[in-house]
C-alpha angles and dihedrals in degrees: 000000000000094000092048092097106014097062094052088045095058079047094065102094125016089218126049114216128260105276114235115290089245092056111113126202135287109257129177087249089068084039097062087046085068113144124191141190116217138184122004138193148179118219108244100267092040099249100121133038124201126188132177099237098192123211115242109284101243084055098078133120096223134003100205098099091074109215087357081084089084092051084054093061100043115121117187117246124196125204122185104223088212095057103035109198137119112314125261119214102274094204119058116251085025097243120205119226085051121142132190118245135186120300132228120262097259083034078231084137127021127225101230128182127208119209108225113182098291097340133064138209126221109239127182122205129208101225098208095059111018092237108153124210111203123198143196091240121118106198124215109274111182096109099234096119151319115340088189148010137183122248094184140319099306105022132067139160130231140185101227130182109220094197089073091246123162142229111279082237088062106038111031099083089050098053107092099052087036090048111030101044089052083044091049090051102046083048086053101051096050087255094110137213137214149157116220117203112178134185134206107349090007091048089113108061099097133112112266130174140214120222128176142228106227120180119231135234099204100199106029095039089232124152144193130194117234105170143001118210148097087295118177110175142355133201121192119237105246091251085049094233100114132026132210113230129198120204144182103261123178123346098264112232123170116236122240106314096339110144124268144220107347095062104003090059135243090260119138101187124021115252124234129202131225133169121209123196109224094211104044104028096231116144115203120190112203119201093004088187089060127105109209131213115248094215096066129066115131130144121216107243097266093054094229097109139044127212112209133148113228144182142197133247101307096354116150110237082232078067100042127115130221109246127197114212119210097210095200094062108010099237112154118213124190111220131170100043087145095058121076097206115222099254120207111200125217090064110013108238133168119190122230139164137200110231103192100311090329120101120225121202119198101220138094123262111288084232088061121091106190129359128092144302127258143157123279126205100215097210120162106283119022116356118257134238110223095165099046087112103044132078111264103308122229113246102220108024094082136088131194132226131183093293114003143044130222120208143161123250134171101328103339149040119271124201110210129188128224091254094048101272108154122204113174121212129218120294109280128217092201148325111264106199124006109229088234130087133171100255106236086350088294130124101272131094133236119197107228116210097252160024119230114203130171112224136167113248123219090291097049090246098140108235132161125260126192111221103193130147099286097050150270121332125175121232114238089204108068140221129304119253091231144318135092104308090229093174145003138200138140099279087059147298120282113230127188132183142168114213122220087275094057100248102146115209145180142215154188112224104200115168093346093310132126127219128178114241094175156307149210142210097028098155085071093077088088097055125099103265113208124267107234125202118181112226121199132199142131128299128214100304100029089284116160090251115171122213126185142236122196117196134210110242134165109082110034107265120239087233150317114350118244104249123245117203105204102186138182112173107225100035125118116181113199085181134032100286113252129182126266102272104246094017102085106200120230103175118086083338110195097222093051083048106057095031081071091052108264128135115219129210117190105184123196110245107187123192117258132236109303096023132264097323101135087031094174092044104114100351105141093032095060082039092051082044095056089040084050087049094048091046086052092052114111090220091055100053114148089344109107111045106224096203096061107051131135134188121231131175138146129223102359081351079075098040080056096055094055100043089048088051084045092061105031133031091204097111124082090210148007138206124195106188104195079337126178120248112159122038088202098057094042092059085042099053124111106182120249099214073061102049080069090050106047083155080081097070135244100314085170082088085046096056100036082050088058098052098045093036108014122033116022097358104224096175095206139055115253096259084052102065108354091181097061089049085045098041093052098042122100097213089065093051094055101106085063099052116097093163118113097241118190112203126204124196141182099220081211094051119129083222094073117244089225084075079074095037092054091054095041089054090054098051091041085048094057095038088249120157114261138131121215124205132172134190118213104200096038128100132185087343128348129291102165106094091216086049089047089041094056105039095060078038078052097037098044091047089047103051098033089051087054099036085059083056087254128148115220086213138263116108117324120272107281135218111266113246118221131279128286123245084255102046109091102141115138117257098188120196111275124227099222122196117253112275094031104116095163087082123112138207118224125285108262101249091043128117103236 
């Protein structure tokens, strides 16, 4: 919702303007002062607004909870929508490590988490004093789903660990100095440590561990214990007498050569439901062979019926059937076979509604081949189409009442009724908050009670209209001037926005006005924002696709500035790329970049038809053709300097980087930053941070499911079709690359560091030139200010070293023999930009 605006708002404009004279350039060490706000939320009756306002980064105490750092540094705002202003600390004392939780439902208290080293503690606040109760509950953390939910006032359940374990967020980037010091001490003393993964008959030898779901007395602190399990995740039965549970069912393992990961889910483990009954205690499991997906849990309004999509022992989710619970007796009944839901992969999620006691599936008959999706009304006898006669409907803009549905279609909101009766509603400008959220930043969806849209009235003057269950009602408050709409209620619309110099700010829109409820990182207003210059050229099949180019500014520069590519196979960026907003990036980040003097292109590399299946073919060559068309770009005109141009990325960023060097020789430099080398390995790979975790789940099926399914579809497993794994691999590749390549690596990453190991090896191996660092305490990107501090000290030295024509030493670049028996990757014939005369046609011998 976030990006809505602000998206559109970066697009205005293809070219910044010029920052004021006295503005001085972006450094790492600005970078390390960011500051962030995070979550936000209105109470239920939008009264209160309460925001995570985050210290700047460099400030905290440690940097071994990865990005759990930023949790550590959160502090609670509250803002009184009646009397809009700056917010005020909503805790006394103001503590830091603080996160904002659910409210009540009069939001008369307020759920809180503190963030304790890798652990946390559940907190409830009374809102009209600021009094905090805090209590020795941990609640579950994976991120899977909800943790808690309010039952009333004064009760809520929560899914605590009574181990004091915390959330994987917290605790993952300490675990291997928490863990393997404690391991190596117990080997040491005779004692012995060890990790067992096991696979068909031994599939069960891992670690698992209970939790419990306690109700909690909010004022007195009293709790009782209603369940003991694996549970995942709960959702409260609209009367609040029973309550849906999610739990961790059997170890998941494919079946021969099934397919992994994309269909057949991300899931690690199956999910089994259970329904428990508040007043009497009793726990009923219906279908106890199914597997449930994790993305659906909803209860008709009467709370008589769930809705929830199921499937049986080694079924694909693509095979899968919706199912309706009776809770009283625990019959399943499969509706909606005539229906083929619109799945959305990674996670797999399929979008439903409740109109009234009727389900709605958003999907096509399954008789029907092609054509699009729509809602469907599951009645008893043939499905019903309720969208037929509207543009294209959104899938998840719409909310249901007892016997309509609104949803949004083409450029407005449209009220159907349950017998195909469409009313349409003013035109909307745009939606200003989607009824769906990620339960506890997890995969599945809560429906929220309404749909905010801005529309014109009769005169054309814009206001707000709440579109919920039982109707229309206009807004008395207006519509905001500008900025990405992040909330709504009826006190007023959140809006937050981060300016060209990266202040981030937010504010409470009351009436129309605007009034200013913080904002961070002001000092960079007087930092050298990025020039950014729009580049267009053709995708994969001839396709309008935009890429984007971000100047340094500031001093006038002696002369065209060296290129950075910074690539990433599979993006597409409609608008200029931000960041996320509370997620700084460390890695390869754009302002640091170009506050050295670099200009930065980040082209968009969408997949082709079919998907990423031959990931490495023509690489270098789409990647030459977007530098030629930003070179050719009026805007651009003796401003980017050809001859000195390097290629970055991280992740398959990095996987990028090699496999481009590996087919041209055009670049100067490049940078792989945890970078993939070797498809085998990768698919391989069981990280090590989770060898000491075997609590998480057998994530050697995660990671063997990305690499088939995800990133770089394979299709296939190694011993399948060797060549293709060979052929798109960049170790394999290594004998072809002539480029200096600097590799970066988290010795804790996921993403093995022996992916830079492997690649390092080749190139030593053939006296090539490379540089290998690695960063002990980093993960998946840095989080350490002395290791963020080093690898731009390490980048910049390297490419500007490189970019002067300069070795940095070791023996002088060599010929590249020729290919092994085994090396038949393609090498096509690049393109280069004029003025590029490092390029390289293809070895005689090899395929183009």
């Amino acid at each position: 919702m976030r990006q809505l605006l602000a998206a559109a708002a970066l697009a205005v404009g293809c070219v910044a303007s010029q920052p004021p004279a006295a503005a001085k350039p972006f450094t790492v060490e600005d970078l390390l002062q960011v500051e962030t706000l995070g979550a936000a939320a209105f109470d239920p009756h939008g009264r209160h607004l309460v925001y995570e306002a985050r210290d700047a980064y460099a400030t905290a105490s440690r940097f071994d909870s990865d990005r759990g750092v930023m949790h550590g540094l959160s502090r609670l705002r509250v803002v009184a929508t009646d009397k809009p202003g700056p917010g005020r600390p909503l805790l006394a004392g103001d503590p830091a490590g603080v996160l904002l939780g659910d409210f009540s439902p009069s939001g008369d208290r307020l759920a809180v988490y503190r963030v304790i080293g890798p652990t946390w503690r559940l907190g409830v606040v009374t809102m009209s004093t600021g009094a905090v109760r805090w209590l020795p509950i941990t609640p579950q953390g994976d991120t899977r789903g909800r943790a808690l939910q309010w039952l009333d006032d004064r009760r809520l359940l929560v899914l605590d660990r009574p181990d004091g374990r915390g959330p994987l967020v917290l605790r993952q980037g300490s675990t291997f100095s928490r863990e393997l010091t404690r391991r190596w001490e117990a080997a040491a003393t005779g004692a012995g440590a060890h990790t067992a993964y096991g696979s068909g008959a031994h599939l069960g030898v891992r670690t698992r561990a209970l939790n419990r779901l306690l109700l909690v007395d909010a004022r007195t602190g009293d709790q009782d214990v209603m369940a003991h399990g694996e549970f995942i995740d709960l959702e409260v039965s609209p009367q609040g007498d029973r309550v849906a549970l999610l739990q961790s069912g059997e170890d998941l393992q494919s079946q021969g050569e099934a397919p992994v990961r994309g269909p057949a889910g991300s899931e690690t483990e199956a999910t089994w439901l259970s329904i428990l009954d508040l007043r009497t205690g009793e726990t009923r499991r219906p279908c106890a062979a199914c597997d449930v997906l994790p993305q659906l849990l909803a209860w008709s309004p009467s709370g008589q019926r769930l809705l929830v999509f199921t499937r049986g022992r080694h079924q694909l989710w693509t095979d899968g059937r919706f199912a309706e619970v009776d809770v009283k007796t625990g019959a399943v009944r499969v509706i909606g076979e005539r229906v083929q839901p619109r799945f959305d992969l990674n996670p797999v999620t399929v979008w439903t509604a409740w109109m009234g006691e009727t389900p709605l599936v958003f999907g096509r008959l399954a008789s029907a081949n092609a054509g699009r999706d729509d809602w469907f009304a599951l009645a008893d006898g043939a499905p019903r189409n309720l969208t037929s006669r509207l543009p294209p409907p959104s899938r998840s803009a719409r909310v249901a009442g007892r016997d309509h549905l609104w949803v949004w279609a083409g450029d407005r909101a449209w009220r159907v009724r349950r017998f195909g009766d469409v009313i349409a509603a003013a035109p909307g400008l745009r939606v200003a908050a989607l009824p769906d959220r990620r339960v506890g930043g997890g995969g599945r969806l809560a429906r929220a009670p309404a749909l905010w849209v801005a529309a014109q009235d009769a005169s054309g003057k814009p206001s707000l209209t709440r579109l919920g269950a039982e109707g229309p009602t206009a807004a008395a408050l207006g519509a905001p001037a500008g900025g990405a709409w992040e909330a709504a209620a009826p006190g007023g619309v959140l809006q937050r926005a981060t300016d060209a110099h990266g202040v981030e700010t937010l504010a409470l829109s009351v009436g129309g006005r605007s009034n200013p409820t913080a904002a961070v990182n002001r000092g960079w207003a007087a930092r050298d924002p990025p020039r950014i210059v729009q580049v267009r050229h053709p995708g994969p099949v001839g396709e309008p696709v935009v890429s984007w180019v971000f100047l340094p500014t500031g001093s006038p520069a002696r002369g065209p500035a060296p290129l950075i590519v910074r690539a990433y196979p599979g993006a597409t960026y409609p608008a200029p790329p931000q960041e996320t907003p509370g997620r700084p990036e460390f890695y390869q980040n754009i302002r640091v970049l170009t506050g050295h003097g670099y200009a930065v292109l980040v082209p968009s590399l969408p997949n082709p038809t079919g998907g990423m299946t031959e990931p490495a073919q023509g690489l270098a060559e789409r990647i030459l053709a977007i530098v030629q068309a930003a070179i050719d770009a009026p805007e651009l005109a003796d401003k980017v300097d050809p001859t000195r141009m390097a290629i970055m990325g991280h992740s398959f960023g990095g996987y990028a980087a090699m496999i481009t060097v590996a087919q041209t020789d055009c670049f100067a430099a490049a940078v792989s930053l945890n970078g993939v080398s070797d498809l085998v390995g990768y698919w391989s790979t069981i990280p090590q941070h989770l060898q000491l975790d075997s609590e998480i789940a057998y994530w050697s099926n995660w990671h063997t499911g990305v690499v088939e399914r995800t990133q770089p579809e394979m299709g296939a497993p190694p011993w399948r079709d060797p060549a293709r794994y060979i052929r798109n691999s960049p170790l394999f590749l290594a004998d072809r690359i002539q480029t200096p390549l600097l590799l970066i690596h988290g010795a804790q990453d996921g993403l093995s560091a022996a992916q830079s190991e492997a690649m390092y090896s080749a190139l030593f191996r053939q006296g090539k030139d490379a540089l290998y660092v690695v960063y002990w305490g980093a993960m998946h990107a840095p989080s350490s200010p002395g290791d963020i501090r080093d690898v731009y000290a390490q980048t910049f030295r390297f490419l500007d070293a490189h970019f002067a024509g300069v070795s940095t030493g070791g023996v002088a670049p060599s010929a590249s023999p020729g290919p092994a028996s085994a090396n038949g990757a393609p090498r096509p014939l690049s393109k280069p930009p004029r003025g590029c005369p490092r390029a390289s046609p293809p070895r005689s011998g090899a395929p183009g």
